[in-house]
C-alpha positions, 0 to 999 in steps of 0.5 A: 302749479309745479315747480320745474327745477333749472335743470330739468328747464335747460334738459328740456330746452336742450331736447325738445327737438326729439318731441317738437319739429320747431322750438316751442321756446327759445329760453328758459322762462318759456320753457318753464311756461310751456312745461306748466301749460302742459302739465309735464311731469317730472319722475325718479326713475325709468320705472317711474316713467313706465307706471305713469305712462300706464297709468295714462293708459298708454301700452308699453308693455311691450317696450324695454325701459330702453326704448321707453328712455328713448320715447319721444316725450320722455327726456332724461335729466342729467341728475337721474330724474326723467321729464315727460312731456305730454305733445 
């Protein structure tokens, strides 16, 4: 089991409405439950985000790592780090 750190649970309880049209949680238990239920990731850098989307067999060749920052199930994290929620 991952441990999500408190500021990537209040960034995604902040954001999740850019992957969610309804709230999946109203608090940061349930963000935290949810996060583990689907497996999110959390990565160091943009470019970080890039490989594992690839390596999830996603095409984002294409994509400039500012759109990649602004995908749906990318959420960056204050401290730098980015989440990715798979919906």
């Amino acid at each position: 089991m991952y441990e999500y750190s408190e500021e990537v649970v209040e960034a995604f309880l902040k954001q999740q409405g850019k992957l969610f049209d309804e709230p999946v949680a109203d608090n940061a238990p349930e963000a935290e439950a949810f996060l583990e239920d689907c497996m999110a990731v959390v990565v160091d850098s943009i470019e970080e985000v890039q490989e594992y989307l690839e390596e999830m067999g996603i095409d984002v060749g294409n994509m400039s790592l500012d759109e990649l920052e602004e995908a749906s199930e990318v959420f960056p994290i204050p401290n730098g780090q980015y989440l990715i929620v798979e919906g």
